[in-house]
N, C-alpha and C positions, 0 to 999 in steps of 0.2 A: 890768670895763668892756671896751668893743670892743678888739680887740688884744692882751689879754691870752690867756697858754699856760694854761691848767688840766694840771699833769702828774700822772698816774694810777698805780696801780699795779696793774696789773690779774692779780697771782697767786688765786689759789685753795687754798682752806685745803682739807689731806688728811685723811680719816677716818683721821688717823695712831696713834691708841692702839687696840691689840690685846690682847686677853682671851683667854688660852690656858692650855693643861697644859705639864707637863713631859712625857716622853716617858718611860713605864718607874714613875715614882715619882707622877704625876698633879698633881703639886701646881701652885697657882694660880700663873701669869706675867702679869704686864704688861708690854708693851713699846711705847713710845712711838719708832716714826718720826722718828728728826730732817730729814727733809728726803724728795726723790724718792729713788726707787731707780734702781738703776745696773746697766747689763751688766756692769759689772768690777768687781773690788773696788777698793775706793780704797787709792791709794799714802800709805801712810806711812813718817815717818822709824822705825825701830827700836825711838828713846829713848820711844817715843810709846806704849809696847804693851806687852804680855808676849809669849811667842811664840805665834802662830796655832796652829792646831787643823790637826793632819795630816789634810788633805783633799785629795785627788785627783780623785774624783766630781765627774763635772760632769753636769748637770741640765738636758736644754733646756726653755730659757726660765726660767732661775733670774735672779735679780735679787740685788742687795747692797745695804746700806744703812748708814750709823751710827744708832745707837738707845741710848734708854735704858732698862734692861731691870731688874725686882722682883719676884723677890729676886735683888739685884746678887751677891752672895757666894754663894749655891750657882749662878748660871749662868755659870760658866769655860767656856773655848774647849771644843768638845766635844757641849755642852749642845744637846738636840733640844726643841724646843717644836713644839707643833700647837695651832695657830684652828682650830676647827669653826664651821660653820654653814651654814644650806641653803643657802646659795653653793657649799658644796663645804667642802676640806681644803686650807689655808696651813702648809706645814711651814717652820720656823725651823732654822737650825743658829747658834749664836756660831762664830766662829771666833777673834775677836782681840777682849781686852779693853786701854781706851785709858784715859788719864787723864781724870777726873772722872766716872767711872760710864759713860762710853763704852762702846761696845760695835760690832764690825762682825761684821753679821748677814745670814746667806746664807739666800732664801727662792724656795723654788718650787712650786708650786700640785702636788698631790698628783694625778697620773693625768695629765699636763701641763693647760694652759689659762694666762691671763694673770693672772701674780701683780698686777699694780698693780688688776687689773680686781675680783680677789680681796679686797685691802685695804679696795679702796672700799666693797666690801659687805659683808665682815666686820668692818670696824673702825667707832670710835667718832670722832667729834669734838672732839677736842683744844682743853676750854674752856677760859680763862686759870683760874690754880690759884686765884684770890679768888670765882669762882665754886662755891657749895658746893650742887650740886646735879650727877643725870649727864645726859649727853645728852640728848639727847630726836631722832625726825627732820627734826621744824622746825629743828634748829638746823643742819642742813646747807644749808638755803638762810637763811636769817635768821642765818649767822655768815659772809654772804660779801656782798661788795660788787656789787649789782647789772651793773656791768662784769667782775665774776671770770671770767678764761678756761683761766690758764695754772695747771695743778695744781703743788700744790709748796711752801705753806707750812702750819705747823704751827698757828700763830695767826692773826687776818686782822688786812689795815692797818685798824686802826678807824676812823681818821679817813672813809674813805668811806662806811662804810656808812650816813652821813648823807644821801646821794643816793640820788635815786630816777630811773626813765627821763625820771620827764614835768621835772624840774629839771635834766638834761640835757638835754633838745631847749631848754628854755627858755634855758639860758646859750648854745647853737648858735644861737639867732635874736637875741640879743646880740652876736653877734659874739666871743664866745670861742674861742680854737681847743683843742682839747685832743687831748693827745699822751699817750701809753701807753707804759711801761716794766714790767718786774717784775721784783719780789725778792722773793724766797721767803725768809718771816718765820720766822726760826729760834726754839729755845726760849727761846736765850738773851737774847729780849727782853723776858723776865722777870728777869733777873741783876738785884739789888741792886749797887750801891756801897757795897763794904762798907770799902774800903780809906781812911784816914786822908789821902792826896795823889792828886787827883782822877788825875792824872798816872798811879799806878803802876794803874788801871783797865784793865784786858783786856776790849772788848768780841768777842763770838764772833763770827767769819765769816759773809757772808749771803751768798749768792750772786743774781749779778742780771744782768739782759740789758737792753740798750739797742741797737734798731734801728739800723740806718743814716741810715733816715728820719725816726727819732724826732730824732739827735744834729743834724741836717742841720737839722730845725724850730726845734730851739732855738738853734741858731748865728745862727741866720735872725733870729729874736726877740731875740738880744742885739746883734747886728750893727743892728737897729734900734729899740733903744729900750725895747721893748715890755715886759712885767710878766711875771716866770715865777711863776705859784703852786703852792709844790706841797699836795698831798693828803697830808697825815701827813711822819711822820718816816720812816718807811720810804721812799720816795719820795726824801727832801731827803738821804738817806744815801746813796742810791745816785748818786744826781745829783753830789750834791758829790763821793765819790771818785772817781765818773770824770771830773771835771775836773781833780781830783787827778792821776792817771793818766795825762790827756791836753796835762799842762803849760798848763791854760787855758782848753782847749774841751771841753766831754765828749765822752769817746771814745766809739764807737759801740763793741759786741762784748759776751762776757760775763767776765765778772770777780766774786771775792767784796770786799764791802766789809768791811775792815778797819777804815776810820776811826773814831776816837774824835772827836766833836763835843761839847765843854764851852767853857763861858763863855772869852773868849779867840781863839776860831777866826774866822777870818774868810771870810765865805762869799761866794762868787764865782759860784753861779748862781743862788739864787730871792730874790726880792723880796719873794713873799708866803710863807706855812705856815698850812694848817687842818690842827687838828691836837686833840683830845680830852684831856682833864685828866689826865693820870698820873701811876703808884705815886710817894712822896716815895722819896727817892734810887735814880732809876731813872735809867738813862744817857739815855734819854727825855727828862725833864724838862731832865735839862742840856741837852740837844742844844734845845730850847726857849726856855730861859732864855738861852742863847749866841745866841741868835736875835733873841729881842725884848730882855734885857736881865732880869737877874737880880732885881732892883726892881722892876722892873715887871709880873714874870709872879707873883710873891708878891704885890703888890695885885690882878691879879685872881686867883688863885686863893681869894683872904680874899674880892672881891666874891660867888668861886661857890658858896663857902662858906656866907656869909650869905645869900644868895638862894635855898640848897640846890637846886645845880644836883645831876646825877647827873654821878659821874664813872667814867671808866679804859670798858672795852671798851663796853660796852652805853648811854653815859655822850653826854653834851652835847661840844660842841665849842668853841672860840675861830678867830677870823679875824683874824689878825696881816696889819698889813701896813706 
C-alpha cells in the first residue's frame, strides 16, 4: 500500500566455484569462494588455524580470500593451484587451514591483471547444492535479482528474484518507497539444524552494509507509522541485527550478522517478509516461523504442498504480513 518501505538486498552472486590443478602433481581442485576477496589477509585468532604457510612473497595485486577447497586433505598450507582459461592464469597458494574445511587462500592473476576480474570469468556459479545439474551462462543473469549491484555473495536472496523492472516502476507509482541494503549470502545458508536445542545452533557470519541514507529512511518510516517489508530472509537478518547493534534503531555502517532468529525472538523492524518456501530444518525456516508463528507457516507450507507449489531457490513465494 502507499507508504509502505519495500527493503532490498541488492548483493550479487560471484562466479565463486573454480576448477583447477595442483601445481607439480595435476590433479583435480575445486575451490569454492566463501565471500569477496581481500587486499589482506584476514585476522584470525591462532585457536582457529593450524600454522600458515612461510610466505614472504608478495604479489602486486594479489587478493585473499576464505574458501572451501577438494581435496581438503592433500591441500595444506603450501599447496599451489592454477585456473586456466582464455581469461588468462589465476594461481592459488593455501596458506592457513581453519576449522570446518576452511581454508585462507592467496590469489594473483599470473603475468599481473585483476584477480576478481579473473574469478569472474574463470569461475562457475555457485548453484544451491539441491540443484543437480552444472552451470550453464544463463544462470549468471537468471541467478540474480534484477536490482543485483554489489558483487559479493555466494547464493542469491531468492526471495527477489520474483521481481521483475516493469513490477518495480509499477509498486513506484503505488507509492511504495524502496530502500536498498546488502549482504553478502554466505554458504552457510545452506547449514542444517542438526543440533537437538534450537539454542546450542551456530549460524555462520554474513556480512552486510547499511547506508546512512538507507538507516535514516527507515527511522523515518518507523518514526511514522509506516509498513517496513522486507524481501527475504537475508534482508530481515540483516536489518534486525543492526537494530540489535543500534539499541533500537538500525545502525547505519557495515557489520557481520551474527544473529540466530528462531521462534521466540522478537522483531523490532519489519512488519512484512516475502520470503520462498525453504529446506525443512534450515535456520531459514525458523527465522520464518518466528515471524509468522510456527502453526501457521506448517498450514501453509501443507497448502503449498497440496497445490504443488515449487519450492527453495528457483521455487514460488509467500507474502506475510
Amino acid at each position: 500500500m502507499p507508504g509502505d518501505v519495500l527493503v532490498l538486498n541488492n548483493t550479487r552472486v560471484m562466479a565463486a566455484r573454480l576448477l583447477g590443478r595442483r601445481v607439480t602433481s595435476g590433479g583435480a581442485v575445486e575451490c569454492l569462494l566463501l565471500g569477496p576477496t581481500q587486499p589482506d589477509e584476514p585476522d584470525r585468532d591462532s585457536s582457529d588455524s593450524v600454522p600458515a604457510a612461510d610466505d614472504d612473497t608478495r604479489v602486486p595485486g594479489e587478493r585473499f580470500a576464505d574458501a572451501l577447497v577438494h581435496p581438503g586433505q592433500k591441500l595444506r598450507p603450501g599447496s599451489l593451484i592454477r585456473f586456466e582459461g582464455d581469461a588468462g592464469v589465476l594461481v592459488g597458494k593455501i596458506l592457513a587451514r581453519h576449522f570446518h574445511g576452511r581454508r585462507t587462500i592467496r590469489l594473483w592473476a599470473e603475468g599481473g591483471g585483476d584477480v576478481d576480474a579473473l574469478v569472474d570469468a574463470l569461475g562457475h556459479v555457485p548453484l544451491p547444492p539441491y540443484i543437480k545439474r552444472a552451470d550453464t551462462l544463463s544462470d549468471r543473469e537468471r541467478y540474480q535479482t534484477v536490482y543485483a549491484r554489489v558483487r559479493g555473495s555466494v547464493a542469491a536472496p531468492t526471495a527477489g528474484l520474483h521481481f521483475t523492472p516493469a513490477m518495480l516502476s509499477a509498486l513506484d507509482e503505488r507509492g511504495v518507497e524502496r530502500v536498498e541494503i546488502t549482504l553478502h549470502v554466505g554458504y552457510g545458508t545452506f547449514k542444517p539444524v542438526r543440533v537437538t536445542r534450537v539454542e546450542d545452533h551456530v549460524v555462520d557470519p554474513e556480512h552486510y552494509a547499511i547506508s546512512i541514507e538507507a538507516a535514516a529512511a527507515l527511522a523515518q518510516a518507523k518514526r511514522e507509522g509506516r509498513r517496513i517489508i522486507a524481501v527475504g530472509t537475508t534482508t530481515t537478518r540483516a536489518l534486525e541485527d543492526a537494530v540489535v547493534r543500534g539499541d533500537g534503531s538500525v545502525r547505519a555502517g557495515n557489520a557481520a550478522a551474527s544473529l540466530f532468529i528462531y521462534p521466540g525472538y522478537r522483531f523490532q523492524v519489519i512488519d512484512g517478509l516475502l520470503t520462498n518456501f525453504h529446506l525443512p530444518a534450515s535456520s531459514l525456516l525458523m527465522l520464518v516461523a518466528a515471524f509468522a508463528g510456527r502453526e501457521v507457516i506448517l498450514d501453509a507450507y501443507r497448502e503449498a504442498v497440496a497445490m504443488r507449489y515449487r519450492f527453495y531457490s528457483y521455487g514460488d513465494a509467500m507474502l506475510i504480513l
